[in-house]
N, C-alpha and C positions, 0 to 999 in steps of 0.2 A: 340640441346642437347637430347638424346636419354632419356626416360622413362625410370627410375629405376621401377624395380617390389616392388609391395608395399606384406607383406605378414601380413594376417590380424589379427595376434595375436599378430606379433611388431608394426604393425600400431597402435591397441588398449591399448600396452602394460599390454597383459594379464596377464604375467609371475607376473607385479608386484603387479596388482590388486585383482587377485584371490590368490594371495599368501598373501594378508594384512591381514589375518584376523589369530589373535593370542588369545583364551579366556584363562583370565585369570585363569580360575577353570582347564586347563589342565598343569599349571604349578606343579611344585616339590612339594607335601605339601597340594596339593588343592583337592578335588573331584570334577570330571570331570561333569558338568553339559550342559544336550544336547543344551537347548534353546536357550544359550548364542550365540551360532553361529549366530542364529536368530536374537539375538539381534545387535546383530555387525553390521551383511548384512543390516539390517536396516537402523541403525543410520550413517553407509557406503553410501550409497544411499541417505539420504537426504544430508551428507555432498554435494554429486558429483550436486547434482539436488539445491543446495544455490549455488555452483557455478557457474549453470547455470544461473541463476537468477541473478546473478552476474555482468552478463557477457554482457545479454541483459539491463539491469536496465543503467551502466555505458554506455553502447552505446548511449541510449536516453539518457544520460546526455549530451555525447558528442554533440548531436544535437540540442537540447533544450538549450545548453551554449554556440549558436552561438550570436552574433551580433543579428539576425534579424533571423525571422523563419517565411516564407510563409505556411499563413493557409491552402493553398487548392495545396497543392504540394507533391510529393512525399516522400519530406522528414516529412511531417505531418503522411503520408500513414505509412512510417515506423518507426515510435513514435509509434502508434495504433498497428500494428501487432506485435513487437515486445513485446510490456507490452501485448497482447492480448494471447501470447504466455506464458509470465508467469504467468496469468490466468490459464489456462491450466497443466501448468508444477505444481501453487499450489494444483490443486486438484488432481493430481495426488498423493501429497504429505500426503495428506486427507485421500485418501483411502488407502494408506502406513498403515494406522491404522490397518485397517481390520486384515491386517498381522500381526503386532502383538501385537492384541488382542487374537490372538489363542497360545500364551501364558498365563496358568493360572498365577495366583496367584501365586500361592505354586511354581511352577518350576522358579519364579522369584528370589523369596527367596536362592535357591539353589547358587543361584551365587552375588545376590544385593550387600551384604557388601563387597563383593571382589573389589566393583568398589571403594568405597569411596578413594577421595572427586572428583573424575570423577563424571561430572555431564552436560547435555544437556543444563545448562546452560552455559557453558563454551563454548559455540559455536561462537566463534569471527567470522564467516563468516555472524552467522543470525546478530548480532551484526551489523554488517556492514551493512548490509541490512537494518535495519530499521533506520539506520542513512541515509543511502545513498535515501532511500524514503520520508523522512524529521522527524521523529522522535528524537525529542532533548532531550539531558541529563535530564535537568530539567521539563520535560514534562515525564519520565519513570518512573513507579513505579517499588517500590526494588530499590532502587537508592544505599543503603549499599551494596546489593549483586553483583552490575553491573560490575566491572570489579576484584573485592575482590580474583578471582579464579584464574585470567589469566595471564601469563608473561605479560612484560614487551614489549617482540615485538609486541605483536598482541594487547595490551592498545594501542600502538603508530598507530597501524595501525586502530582503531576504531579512535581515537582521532584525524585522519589526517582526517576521511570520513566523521567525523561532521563538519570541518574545511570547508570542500567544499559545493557549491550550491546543495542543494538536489531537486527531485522533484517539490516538494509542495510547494517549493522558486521559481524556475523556472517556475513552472505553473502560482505561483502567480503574477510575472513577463510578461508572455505570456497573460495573461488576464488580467491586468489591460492596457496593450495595443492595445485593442481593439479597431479599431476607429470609429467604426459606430453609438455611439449614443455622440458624441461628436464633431462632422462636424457640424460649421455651417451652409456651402451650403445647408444641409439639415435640421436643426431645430433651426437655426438663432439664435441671441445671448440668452445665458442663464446664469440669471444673480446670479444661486445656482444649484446645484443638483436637490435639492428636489422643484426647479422650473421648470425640464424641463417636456418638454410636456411629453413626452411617461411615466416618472416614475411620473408624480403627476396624471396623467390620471389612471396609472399600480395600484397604491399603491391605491387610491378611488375604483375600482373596486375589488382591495382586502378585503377591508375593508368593500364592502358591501357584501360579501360573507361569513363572520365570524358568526360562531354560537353564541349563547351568552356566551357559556363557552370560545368561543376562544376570545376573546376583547383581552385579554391581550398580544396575537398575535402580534397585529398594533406595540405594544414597540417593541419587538423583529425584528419586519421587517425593524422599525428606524431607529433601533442601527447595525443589520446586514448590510444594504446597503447603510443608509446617519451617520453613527456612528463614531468617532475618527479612523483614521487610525493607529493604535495602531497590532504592530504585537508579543505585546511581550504575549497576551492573547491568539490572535489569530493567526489562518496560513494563511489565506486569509484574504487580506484589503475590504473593502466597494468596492472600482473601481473593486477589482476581482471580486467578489461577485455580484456583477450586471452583468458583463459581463457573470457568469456562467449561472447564471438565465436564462437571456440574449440567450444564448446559447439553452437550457432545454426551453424554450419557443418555440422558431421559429426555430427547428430541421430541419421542412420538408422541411428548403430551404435548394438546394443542397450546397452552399457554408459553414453552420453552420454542413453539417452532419457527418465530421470526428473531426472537435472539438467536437461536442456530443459524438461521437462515445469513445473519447481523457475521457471525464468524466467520461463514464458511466464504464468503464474498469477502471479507478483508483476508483471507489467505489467498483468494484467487487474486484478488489486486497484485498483492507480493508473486504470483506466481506468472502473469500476464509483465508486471515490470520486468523480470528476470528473461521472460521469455524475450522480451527489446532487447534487452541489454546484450543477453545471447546472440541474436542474429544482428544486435550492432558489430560484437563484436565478430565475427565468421567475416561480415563485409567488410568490416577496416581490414583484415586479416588478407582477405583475397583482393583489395585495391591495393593498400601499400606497405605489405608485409608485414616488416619490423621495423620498417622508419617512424620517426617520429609524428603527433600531429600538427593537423594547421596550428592549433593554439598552444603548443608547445608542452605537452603532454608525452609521455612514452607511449602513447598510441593505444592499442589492443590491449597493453599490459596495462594499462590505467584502467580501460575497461573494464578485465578479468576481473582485478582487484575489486573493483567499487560494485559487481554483480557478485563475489564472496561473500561481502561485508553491508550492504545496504538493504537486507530484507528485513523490513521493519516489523512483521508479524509475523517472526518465526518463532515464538513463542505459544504463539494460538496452535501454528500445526504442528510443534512440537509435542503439541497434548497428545495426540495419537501413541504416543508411544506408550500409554499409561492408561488407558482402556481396557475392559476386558471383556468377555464371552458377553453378548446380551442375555444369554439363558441362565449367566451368574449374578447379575446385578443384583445389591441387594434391594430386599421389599419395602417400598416407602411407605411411611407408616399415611393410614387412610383418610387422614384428616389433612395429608401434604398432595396426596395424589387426588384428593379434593378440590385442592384451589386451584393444579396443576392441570384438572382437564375441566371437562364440559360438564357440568351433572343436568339429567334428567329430570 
């Protein structure tokens, strides 16, 4: 079949693209204000760049919602690059600010009330998104304003994305199947959790590390990794929770370094979203102080709130607090540091 020629403004459909943009302050009635274009191209552009995120996010679901997922295989390699990618494609969305913040104040004014009740939070793609990375109804704050704005198709369509296995399910899932501190071939019957060798050994060498202020640490390490498997508090069970540690412990063997690799990029996500949310809200803050929003939100203070309360994998960097010296780790026994590295 012969090669049709592709031409590269139908390929991108530019006609439709650079034609979308309509500000309201140039219709019949309005005075024409310049910045507004700005404003469009903008919030243009994060629409296109959530889809993208979109697009990679669902794929790793697709994979992550197999049956069975080989930790040291390619289809792990592309879980990692492709969230590594909306890493990337977040801060991109970061410095989206820069631009326009060279909007003042005052030229905003020119055109703001023309938007009402258009408002950023009416964004059913981020919506999806943070459903689709495991963010649940009743875990968001603003839970009055969450879907108050939006048709009815695109509720349906948020309400189908909470419907399905998210991330943070999945992960939780992928790591509490971890099997290497559970083989008895290698550390023989155990007749409780918090009798096996490597975590009553782990947890005493934690506990002799504790400053005086930190004692009250030891509860928290109980209840994080031998505690009720209860997931309606939390996102990750105790079995994941170990294994992540687990993980974040003994990195340098080749076999744990793309599940690390799997971690540390779902806390940077959470840390790249906060970082939005943060210089979202600085700009609402320095365009219109304490007033209200277009879509009738408290404004900044909505913001604040839902960048407190929306970090979906603070649980992963919470591990950190529960590590200790590398030159204390205990010695895995050599039949585990076997499967865990390369052999010769």
């Amino acid at each position: 079949m012969p090669h049709r020629p592709v031409y590269y403004g139908e390929y991108l459909q530019l006609d439709k693209i650079i034609n979308a943009q309509f500000p309201v302050s140039d219709e019949a009635g309005n005075q024409h204000a310049h910045d507004e274009m700005l404003f469009i191209v903008i919030h243009q552009a994060y629409e296109l760049w959530f889809k993208q995120i979109l697009f990679e996010v669902n794929s790793v679901l697709d994979i992550m919602n197999k049956p069975s997922l080989n930790d040291n295989s390619p289809e792990l390699q592309l879980i990692v690059h492709r969230l590594q990618r909306v890493v990337t494609i977040l801060r991109v969305l970061v410095q989206q600010i820069d631009i326009l913040e060279t909007m003042t104040a005052m030229e905003f004014l020119e055109f703001r009330d023309l938007l009402r009740p258009a408002s950023g939070f009416q964004s059913w793609q981020f919506k999806i998104l943070e459903a689709r990375l495991g963010l649940k109804y009743e875990q968001r704050h603003g839970q009055e304003y969450y879907i108050s704005q939006l048709n009815q198709k695109e509720i349906d369509l948020i309400r189908e994305a909470e419907k399905t296995p998210s991330v943070i399910e999945l992960l939780n899932q992928w790591l509490e199947r971890m099997p290497f501190l559970e083989e008895k071939s290698i550390w023989g019957e155990v007749s409780s959790i918090e009798a096996h060798p490597f975590w009553s050994d782990y947890q005493s060498i934690y506990a002799s590390g504790l400053a005086e202020g930190e004692k009250t640490n030891l509860g928290y390490f109980n209840n994080l990794f031998f505690g009720e498997n209860d997931l309606a508090e939390r996102r990750l069970s105790p079995a994941a929770c170990r294994s992540a540690l687990f993980i974040m412990l003994y990195r340098g063997y080749p076999m744990l370094e793309l599940p690390y690799q799997l971690l540390e990029t779902l806390i940077e996500i959470d840390n790249q979203l906060g970082s939005w949310r943060y210089r979202h809200i600085n700009m609402v803050r320095r365009m219109i102080g304490t007033r209200i929003g277009t879509g009738g939100s408290t404004g900044a203070g909505y913001l604040q709130g839902a960048m407190d309360k929306h970090y979906i994998f603070r649980e992963i960097s919470q591990l950190n607090s529960f590590l200790i010296d590398r030159k204390k780790l205990p010695v895995l026994p050599a039949a585990l540091s076997t499967r865990l590295g390369f052999t010769m």
